[in-house]
N, C-alpha and C positions, 0 to 999 in steps of 0.2 A: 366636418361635423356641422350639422344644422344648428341655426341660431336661434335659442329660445324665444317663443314670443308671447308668454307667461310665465308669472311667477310660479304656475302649477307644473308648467315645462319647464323650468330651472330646478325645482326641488324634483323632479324625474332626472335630471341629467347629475345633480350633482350625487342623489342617492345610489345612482348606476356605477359613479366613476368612483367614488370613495364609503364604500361599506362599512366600515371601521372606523367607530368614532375615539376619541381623542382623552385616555385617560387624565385625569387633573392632579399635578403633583403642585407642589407647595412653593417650586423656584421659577422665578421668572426666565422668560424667552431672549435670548442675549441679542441683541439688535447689532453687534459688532463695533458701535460706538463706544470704546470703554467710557469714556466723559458722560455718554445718557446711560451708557448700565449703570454707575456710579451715583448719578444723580436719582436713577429709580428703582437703587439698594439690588442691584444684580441683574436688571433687563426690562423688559414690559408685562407686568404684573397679569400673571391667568385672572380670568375671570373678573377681567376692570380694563374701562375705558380709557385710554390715554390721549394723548391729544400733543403732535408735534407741529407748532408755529415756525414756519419759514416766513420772517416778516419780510425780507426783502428779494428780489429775484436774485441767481446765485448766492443764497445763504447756507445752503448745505441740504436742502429738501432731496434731491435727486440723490448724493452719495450715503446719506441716513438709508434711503429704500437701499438703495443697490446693497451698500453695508447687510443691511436686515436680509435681504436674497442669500448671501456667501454664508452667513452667518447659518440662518434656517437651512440651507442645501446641508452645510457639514453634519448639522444637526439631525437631518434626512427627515424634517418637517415640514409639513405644508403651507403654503399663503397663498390667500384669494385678498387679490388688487380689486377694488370695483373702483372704477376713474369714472368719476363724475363731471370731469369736465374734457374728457379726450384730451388729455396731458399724457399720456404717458408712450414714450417711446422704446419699445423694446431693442430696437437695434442699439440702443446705446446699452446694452449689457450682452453679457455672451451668451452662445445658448444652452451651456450647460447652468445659470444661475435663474435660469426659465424652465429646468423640470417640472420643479416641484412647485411650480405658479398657475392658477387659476385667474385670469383676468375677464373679468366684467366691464365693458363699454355701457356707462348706463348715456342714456339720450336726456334725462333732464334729474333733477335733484330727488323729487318723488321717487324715481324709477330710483336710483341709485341706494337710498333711504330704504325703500323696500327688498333691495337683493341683498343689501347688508341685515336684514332683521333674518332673512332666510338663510344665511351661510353663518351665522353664527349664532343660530340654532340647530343648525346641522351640525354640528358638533368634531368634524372632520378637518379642520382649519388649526394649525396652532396660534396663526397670526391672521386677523383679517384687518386690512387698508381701505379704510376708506378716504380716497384724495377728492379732496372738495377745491384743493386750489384752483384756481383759475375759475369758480363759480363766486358771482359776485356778493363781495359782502351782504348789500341788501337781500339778497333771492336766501342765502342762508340765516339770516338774520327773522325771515321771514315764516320759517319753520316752527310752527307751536314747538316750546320746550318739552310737552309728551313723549313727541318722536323720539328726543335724543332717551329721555327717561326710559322707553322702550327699550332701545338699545341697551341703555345701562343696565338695565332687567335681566335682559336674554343674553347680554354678557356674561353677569353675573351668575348665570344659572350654567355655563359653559366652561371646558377645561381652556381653551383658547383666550388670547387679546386677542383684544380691538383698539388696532392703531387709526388715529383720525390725523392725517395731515391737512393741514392747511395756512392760509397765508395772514390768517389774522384773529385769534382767540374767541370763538364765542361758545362753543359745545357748552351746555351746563352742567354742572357738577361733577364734573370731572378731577376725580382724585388725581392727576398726575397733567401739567400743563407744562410742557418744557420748550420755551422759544428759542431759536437759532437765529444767528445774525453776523453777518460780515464784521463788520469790528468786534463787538464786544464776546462773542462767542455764546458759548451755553448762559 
């Protein structure tokens, strides 16, 4: 498959592969963790921005995704990944928990920022990731708070989440901010 090299050729590729958009019920998306279902009253809330803090390296960021993969597969749901900082390695999961996965490679934060405003206005995603770890706090700190407003807009207007991992709290207003961490846990 050719690699998009617009956002006008990404919304042709993604409208070819998923016709069928995503009706919105009222329970959230079960991510497999019971500890964050629990903490986010049954899953990752449709139609709202969440935000999962892996503060330290091995804190639990990698088995939360894989978790949310098993999770959405039984579900027979969709997730579009867009890795924003080329973290993400798919041999480390099987490939049946890579069905139902769209993954975006974006090359810098902009680019990343804009494929997420497109797939979750595409409406076809039950879950969209955006992984910003490993992009440095300053470069995201850097981001007019618009953007993310945006985001929380075309969320909100969406039957899908929008999960944002990353490695250090800044997304703005974000109803739901739940940090991971080697000792003290959730």
């Amino acid at each position: 498959m050719p690699k998009p090299t617009t956002i006008a050729a990404l919304r042709t590729l993604v409208a070819a592969w998923t016709p069928v958009p995503l009706a919105r019920s009222g329970e959230g998306i079960a991510t497999g963790v019971p500890a964050i279902d629990a903490v986010l009253g049954g899953g990752l809330p449709r139609g709202r921005v969440t935000e999962v803090v892996s503060a330290a390296p091995s804190s639990g960021g990698e088995l939360i995704f894989g978790a949310l993969l098993a999770s959405t597969r039984a579900a027979r749901l969709r997730v579009a990944l867009i890795d924003a900082a080329d973290g993400f390695a798919p041999k480390n999961y099987g490939a049946d928990l890579l069905r139902h996965l769209v993954w975006v490679r974006a090359r810098s934060l902009p680019e990343a920022l804009g494929c997420a405003d497109v797939l979750v206005r595409d409406g076809n995603y039950a879950v969209l990731v955006l992984d910003v770890r490993g992009i440095a706090a300053r470069v995201l700190r850097k981001q007019p708070s618009s953007t993310w407003q945006r985001l929380r807009l075309a969320a909100e207007q969406g039957a899908g989440a929008v999960l944002v991992q990353s490695a250090a709290g800044f997304v703005p207003a974000v109803p739901w901010r739940v940090t991971v961490g080697v000792a003290g846990g959730l």
